[in-house]
N, C-alpha and C positions, 0 to 999 in steps of 0.2 A: 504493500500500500504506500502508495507517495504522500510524503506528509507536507500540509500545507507550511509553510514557512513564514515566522513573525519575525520582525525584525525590532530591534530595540535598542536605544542608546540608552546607557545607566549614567548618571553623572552623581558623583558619590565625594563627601567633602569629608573635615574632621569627624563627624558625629557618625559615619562608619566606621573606623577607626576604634575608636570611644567604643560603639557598640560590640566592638569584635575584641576587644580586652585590653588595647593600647592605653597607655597611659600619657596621650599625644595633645593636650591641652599646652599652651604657653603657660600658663601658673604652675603647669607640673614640671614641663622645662624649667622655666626660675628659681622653682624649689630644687632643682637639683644642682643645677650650675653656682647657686648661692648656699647648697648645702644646708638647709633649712632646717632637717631632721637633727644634724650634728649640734646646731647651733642650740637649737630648742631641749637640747640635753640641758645647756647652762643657761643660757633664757627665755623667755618668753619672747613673742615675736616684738610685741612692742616696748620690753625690755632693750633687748637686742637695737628698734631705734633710737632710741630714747640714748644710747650710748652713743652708736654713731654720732648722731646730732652734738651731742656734746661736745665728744671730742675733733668734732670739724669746725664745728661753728665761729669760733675766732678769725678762721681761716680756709672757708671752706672749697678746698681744690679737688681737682679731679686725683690727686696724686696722696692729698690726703685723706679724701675716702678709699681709695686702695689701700693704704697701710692700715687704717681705720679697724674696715673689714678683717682684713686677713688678721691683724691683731684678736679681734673679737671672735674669731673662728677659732684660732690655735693657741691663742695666748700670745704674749707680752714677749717674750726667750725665743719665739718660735718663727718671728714673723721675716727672718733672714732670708731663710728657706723657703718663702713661697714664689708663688708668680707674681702674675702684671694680669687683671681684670683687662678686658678688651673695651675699647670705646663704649659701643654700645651695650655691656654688662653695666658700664661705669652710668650711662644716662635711664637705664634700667633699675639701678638700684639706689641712684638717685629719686626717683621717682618712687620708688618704695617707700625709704627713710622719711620723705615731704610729704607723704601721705599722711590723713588724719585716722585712717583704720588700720587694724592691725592685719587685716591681709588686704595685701590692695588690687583683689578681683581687676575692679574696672578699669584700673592703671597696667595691669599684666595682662589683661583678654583682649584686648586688641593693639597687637603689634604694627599693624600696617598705618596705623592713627600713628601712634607716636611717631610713625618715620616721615610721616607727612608732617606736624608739627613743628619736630627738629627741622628738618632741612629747607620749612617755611621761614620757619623763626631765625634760623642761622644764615640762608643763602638769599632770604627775597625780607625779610622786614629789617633784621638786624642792621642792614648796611645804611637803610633809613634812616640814620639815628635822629636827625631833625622830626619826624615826622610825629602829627600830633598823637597817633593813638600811641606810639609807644610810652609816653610818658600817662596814658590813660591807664592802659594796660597796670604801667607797675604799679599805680596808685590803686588799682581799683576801680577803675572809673569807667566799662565799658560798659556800657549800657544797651546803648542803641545805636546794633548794627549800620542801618542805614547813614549814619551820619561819617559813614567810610566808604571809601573806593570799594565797589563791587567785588573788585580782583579779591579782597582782605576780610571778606564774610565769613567765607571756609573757615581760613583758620583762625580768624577771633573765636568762633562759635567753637572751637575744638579746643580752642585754650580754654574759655570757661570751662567747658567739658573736665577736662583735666583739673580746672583749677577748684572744681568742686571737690575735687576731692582730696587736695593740698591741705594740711593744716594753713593757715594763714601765715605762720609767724613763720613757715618755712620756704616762702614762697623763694626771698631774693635768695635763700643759700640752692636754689636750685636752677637757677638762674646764673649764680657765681660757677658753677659745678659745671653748669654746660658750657659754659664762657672759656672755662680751664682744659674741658677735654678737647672742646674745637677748635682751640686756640691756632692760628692760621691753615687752617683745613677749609680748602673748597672740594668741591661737589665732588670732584673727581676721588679725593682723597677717603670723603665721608662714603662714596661707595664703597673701596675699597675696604675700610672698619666695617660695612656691612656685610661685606663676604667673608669677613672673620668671624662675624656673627654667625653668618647662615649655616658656616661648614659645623659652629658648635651645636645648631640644633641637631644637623642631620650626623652629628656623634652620641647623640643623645636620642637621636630615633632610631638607630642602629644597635645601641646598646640591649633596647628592646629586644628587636626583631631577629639578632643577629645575621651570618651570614650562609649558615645551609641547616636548611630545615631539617634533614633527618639527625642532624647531629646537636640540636637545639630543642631542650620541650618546650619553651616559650612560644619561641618560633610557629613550631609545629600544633600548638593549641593555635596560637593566630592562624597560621594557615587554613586549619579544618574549619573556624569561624567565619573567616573568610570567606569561603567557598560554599557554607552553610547559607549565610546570607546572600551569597549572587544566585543560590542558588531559590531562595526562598521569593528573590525583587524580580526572578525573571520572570516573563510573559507567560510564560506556558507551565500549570499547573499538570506533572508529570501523572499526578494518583488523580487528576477528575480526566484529562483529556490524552489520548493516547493517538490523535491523529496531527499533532501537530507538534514543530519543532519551533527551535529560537536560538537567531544570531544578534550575536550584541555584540555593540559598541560600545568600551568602557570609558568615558571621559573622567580622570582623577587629579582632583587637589592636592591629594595628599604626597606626600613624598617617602611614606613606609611602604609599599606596595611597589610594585613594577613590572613589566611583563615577563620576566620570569617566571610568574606566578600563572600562567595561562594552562599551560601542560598539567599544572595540580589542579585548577580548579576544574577545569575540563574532563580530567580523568577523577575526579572524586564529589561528581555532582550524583542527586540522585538517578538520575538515566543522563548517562553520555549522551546516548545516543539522538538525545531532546536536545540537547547543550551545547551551543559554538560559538566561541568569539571571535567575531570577523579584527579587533584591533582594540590596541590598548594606548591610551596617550595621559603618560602623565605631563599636564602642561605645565604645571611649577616646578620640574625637577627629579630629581630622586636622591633619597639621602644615601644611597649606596654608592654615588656616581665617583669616591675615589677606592672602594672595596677591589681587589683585583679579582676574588672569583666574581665578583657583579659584573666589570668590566669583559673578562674574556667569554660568560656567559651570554651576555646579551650580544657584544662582536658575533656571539656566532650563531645566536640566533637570526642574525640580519646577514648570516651570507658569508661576514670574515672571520677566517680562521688565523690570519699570519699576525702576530703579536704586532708585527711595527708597523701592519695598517689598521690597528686597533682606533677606532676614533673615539674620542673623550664622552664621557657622559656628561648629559645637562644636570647642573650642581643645584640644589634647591632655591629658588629665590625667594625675596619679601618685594611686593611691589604696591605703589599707590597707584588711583585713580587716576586716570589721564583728564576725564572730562574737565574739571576744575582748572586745571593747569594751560592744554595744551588750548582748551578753544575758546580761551580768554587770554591767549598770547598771539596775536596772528606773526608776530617778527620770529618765532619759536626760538629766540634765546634765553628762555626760563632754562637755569640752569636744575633745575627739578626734574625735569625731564629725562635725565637717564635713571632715576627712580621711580617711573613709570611702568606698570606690567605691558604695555606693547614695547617700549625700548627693552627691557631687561626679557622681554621673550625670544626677542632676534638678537639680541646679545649671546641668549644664551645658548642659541643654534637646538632650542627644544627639539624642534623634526626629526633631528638628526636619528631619533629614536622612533620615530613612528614608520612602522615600514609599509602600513594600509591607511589609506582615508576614511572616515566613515561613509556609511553606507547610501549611496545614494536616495533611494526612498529609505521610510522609517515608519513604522507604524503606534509608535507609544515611547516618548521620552517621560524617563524616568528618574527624578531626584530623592537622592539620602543622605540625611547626614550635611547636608550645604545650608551655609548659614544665608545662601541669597540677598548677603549685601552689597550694596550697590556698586564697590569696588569693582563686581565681577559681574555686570550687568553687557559689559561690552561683549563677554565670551558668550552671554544666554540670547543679546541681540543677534548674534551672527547665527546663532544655530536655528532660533527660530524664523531667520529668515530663509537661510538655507533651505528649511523644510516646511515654510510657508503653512505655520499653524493657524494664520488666517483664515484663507481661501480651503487648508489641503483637510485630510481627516483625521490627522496625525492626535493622537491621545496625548495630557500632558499628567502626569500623577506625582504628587509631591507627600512622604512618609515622614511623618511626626513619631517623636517619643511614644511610646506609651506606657515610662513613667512608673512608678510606683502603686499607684493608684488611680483609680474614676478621674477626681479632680486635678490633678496633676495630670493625668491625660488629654482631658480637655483644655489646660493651660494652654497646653504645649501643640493644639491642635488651633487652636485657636491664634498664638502668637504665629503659627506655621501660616493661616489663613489671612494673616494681616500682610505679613512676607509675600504669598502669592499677588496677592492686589494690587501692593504697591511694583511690582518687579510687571505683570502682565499689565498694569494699565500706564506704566514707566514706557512701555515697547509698543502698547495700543498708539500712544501719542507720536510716536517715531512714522506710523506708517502713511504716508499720502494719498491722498482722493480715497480714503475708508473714514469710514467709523468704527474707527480703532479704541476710543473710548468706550465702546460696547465688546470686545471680545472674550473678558468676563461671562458678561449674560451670551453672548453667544455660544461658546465651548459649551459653557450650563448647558443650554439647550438641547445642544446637539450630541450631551453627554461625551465630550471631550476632556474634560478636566474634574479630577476628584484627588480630595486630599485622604490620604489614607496613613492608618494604621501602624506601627512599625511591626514584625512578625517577631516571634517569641522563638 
C-alpha cells in the first residue's frame, strides 16, 4: 500500500531542550560560570552582593570586581591562582551585584537585550555626551519617550526595563563598571568579547550533552527524549493511522542538538518506517562546532572524508534585532550592525551545514518550545511567506506547557495565545493588497491554526 505522505516543518526553540532534561536556561549558564552553588556554601546570594558592593564601591572597576569575585569565591590567600572573568561575565555580573533581588531572573533571561543595551549605550549614545537625555537618564529623569529622537525609544525603554530592576543606589557603580571594561573598545572589538562569551556557553552546553552518546548516560537519556518528542510533534499518529507517513523539516534554535542526531532519531522512532527527515538547520550554531568527533562526523556526513578539506563548523551566536537599527539608518553606518542576526548569520557561513533546503510544499508548520519574540520575527516572516499561509492550506500549530497543573496550564496556554497574535497579526500587516489584519479569524475558520497541548 502507498502511503500518502505529510510533510512538516518543526521549528523547536529552548523550551525543547528544557523539556527533554537540559539544563539550557541563561540563569543556569550564570549559575554555573559564577559558581553559584560553591559560593552559596559561604553565602547567601544576597550576602555574596552585598560584599561585592562593598568592596568595589570606593572604586568600582571592571578589574576590581574580578579580584572582588574571585576573592569571594576562594578566599582572601587564594585569589593569585585564579583567572580573568571575560568582558561580558564582567557586564553580566555587574548586572547581578546592581540588582535589587536576590536572583536577578529578569537581568539573566534575556541575553540578547543586554547586548543591544550595551552596544547602544556604548557605540551610539555614549559618544553623545552633550546630548540632553543623557544627563536625564543619570538623574532619573526619563519620563516621556516622545520628547526624544525616534532612533532612542528602543533603548530608553530597555534601560528602564533594566533599571527596574537596579537597586537605585547602584545605578552609577554600574555604569563606572561598564565604562572600565569598554574602556577604548569599538564595535569590532566588543564582538570579539562576545565570541568569548558564546564559545563559554557552548562549553557549558556541551558539558551536558557530551560528545558520543553511547558512551555518555546523560547524553543518551537526552537523546531517547529527544526523539521521544519529534516523535510525539510529528504529523502522523503511528497507533490511530497506518496509511500514512511524515517528512520533516527540522528548523533549530538551539545549539545542543545537531544533525548528527538524524540516524538516532530516525532509527529509534516508534515506526521508522512512518519517520523521515528530509533536513536539519540549526541557524544559530552549534555548541559542538570546535569538538573534533562533531567536526569529522558531520564533514562526513556532507560528503568529506579528507581531514584538511574538513570545513569549520558554524560556532553559536547571540544576535539583536535588525529592524530597530538597520531601517532607521538608511547611511547603514550604525556601527551595531555586525551584532545583528542577518550580519552574524553570513558571518557565520551557517549553510555551510545545511546540505537540503526545506521542502518545497509543507502541509503543517509546527512550533515548541520558541519563545516567539520579536527578535526572531524576521526568520517566521520569510517562512511564512515562503509557504504563503495566507492564500495556501498550510496548518500552523503552536505547543504550550502543560505545567504542573489545570491553572498553570492555562497560564501558559494563554501567554502562548497572546505570542501567537501578536507575531501573526505583526506578519498580517506586512502583507499588501490583503487583509492581513484578519488572518487570525481567517486560519480560525478554515481550521488552520490551533494552539495545542505539550504531550507527556
Amino acid at each position: 500500500m502507498e502511503l500518502k505522505e505529510i510533510k512538516q516543518l518543526i521549528v523547536v526553540g529552548n523550551g525543547f531542550d528544557l523539556q527533554c532534561g537540559l539544563k539550557s536556561q541563561y540563569e543556569d549558564f550564570f549559575n554555573d560560570i559564577f559558581k553559584i552553588e560553591k559560593i552559596k556554601k559561604e553565602y547567601s546570594l544576597l550576602q555574596m552582593k552585598q560584599k561585592l558592593i562593598e568592596d568595589i564601591q570606593d572604586n568600582p572597576t571592571a578589574q576590581n570586581l574580578n579580584e572582588a569575585f574571585y576573592k569571594c569565591l576562594n578566599g582572601e590567600e587564594k585569589y593569585e591562582k585564579d583567572g580573568k572573568l571575560s568582558t561580558w561575565d564582567i557586564i553580566f555580573l555587574a548586572l547581578f551585584i546592581c540588582s535589587k533581588e536576590e536572583k536577578p531572573t529578569l537581568l539573566w533571561r534575556d541575553v540578547e537585550t543586554v547586548i543591544y543595551f550595551i552596544t547602544t549605550w556604548w557605540l551610539i549614545e555614549k559618544p553623545k555626551s552633550n546630548a540632553k537625555w543623557k544627563d536625564d537618564l543619570i538623574n532619573g529623569r526619563v519620563d516621556n519617550l516622545y520628547e526624544y529622537e525616534e532612533d532612542f525609544e528602543k533603548y530608553l525603554t530597555e534601560w528602564n526595563r533594566i533599571k527596574e530592576g537596579f537597586d537605585y543606589k547602584n545605578e552609577k557603580i554600574f555604569e563606572t563598571i561598564i565604562e572600565t571594561v569598554l574602556k577604548e573598545k569599538n564595535e569590532v572589538d566588543i564582538l570579539e568579547d562576545l565570541n568569548t562569551f558564546e564559545n563559554e556557553f557552548a562549553t557549558y552546553i556541551n558539558k551536558q550533552t557530551g560528545t558520543e552518546k553511547e558512551n555518555q548516560i546523560k547524553e543518551k537519556n537526552y537523546w531517547l527524549n529527544v526523539t521521544h518528542l519529534f516523535d510525539k510533534l510529528s504529523a502522523v499518529d503511528s497507533k490511530k493511522r497506518a496509511d500514512e507517513k511524515v517528512n520533516i523539516d527540522i528548523l533549530n534554535f538551539n545549539y545542543s542538538l545537531d544533525e548528527r542526531a538524524i540516524s538516532y532519531i530516525k532509527d529509534n522512532v516508534n515506526d521508522p518506517r512512518l519517520f523521515d527527515i528530509n533536513s536539519w538547520t540549526n541557524i544559530h550554531g552549534i555548541a559542538a562546532y570546535k569538538d573534533q568527533t562533531a567536526i569529522k562526523k558531520i564533514n562526513n556526513l556532507h560528503g568529506v572524508t579528507k581531514q584538511q578539506n574538513f570545513f569549520k563548523l558554524p560556532a553559536p551566536i547571540f544576535g539583536i534585532d535588525n529592524h530597530d537599527i538597520i531601517q532607521k539608518n538608511e547611511d547603514m553606518d550604525d556601527p551595531r550592525i555586525i551584532f545583528t542576526k542577518p550580519f552574524r548569520l553570513m558571518d557565520n557561513h551557517v549553510n555551510i551545514i545545511r546540505s537540503k533546503k526545506f521542502q518545497d510544499d509543507i502541509n503543517i508548520i509546527t512550533f515548541y518550545g520558541h519563545s516567539l519574540a520579536s527578535a526572531d520575527y524576521s526568520y517566521f516572516e520569510s517562512i511564512f511567506d515562503q509557504y504563503d499561509i495566507f492564500h495556501s492550506n498550510v496548518k500552523l500549530e503552536f505547543y504550550y506547557y502543560r505545567g504542573n497543573s489545570e491553572e498553570e496550564a492555562r497560564r501558559n496556554e494563554r501567554d502562548v495565545m497572546k505570542k501567537v497574535v501578536k507575531l501573526l497579526t505583526s506578519y498580517g500587516l506586512t502583507l499588501k493588497n490583503e487583509h492581513g489584519e484578519n488572518i487570525i479569524n481567517k486560519m480560525m475558520l478554515e481550521q488552520r491554526l490551533a494552539i495545542v497541548r505539550s504531550p507527556e
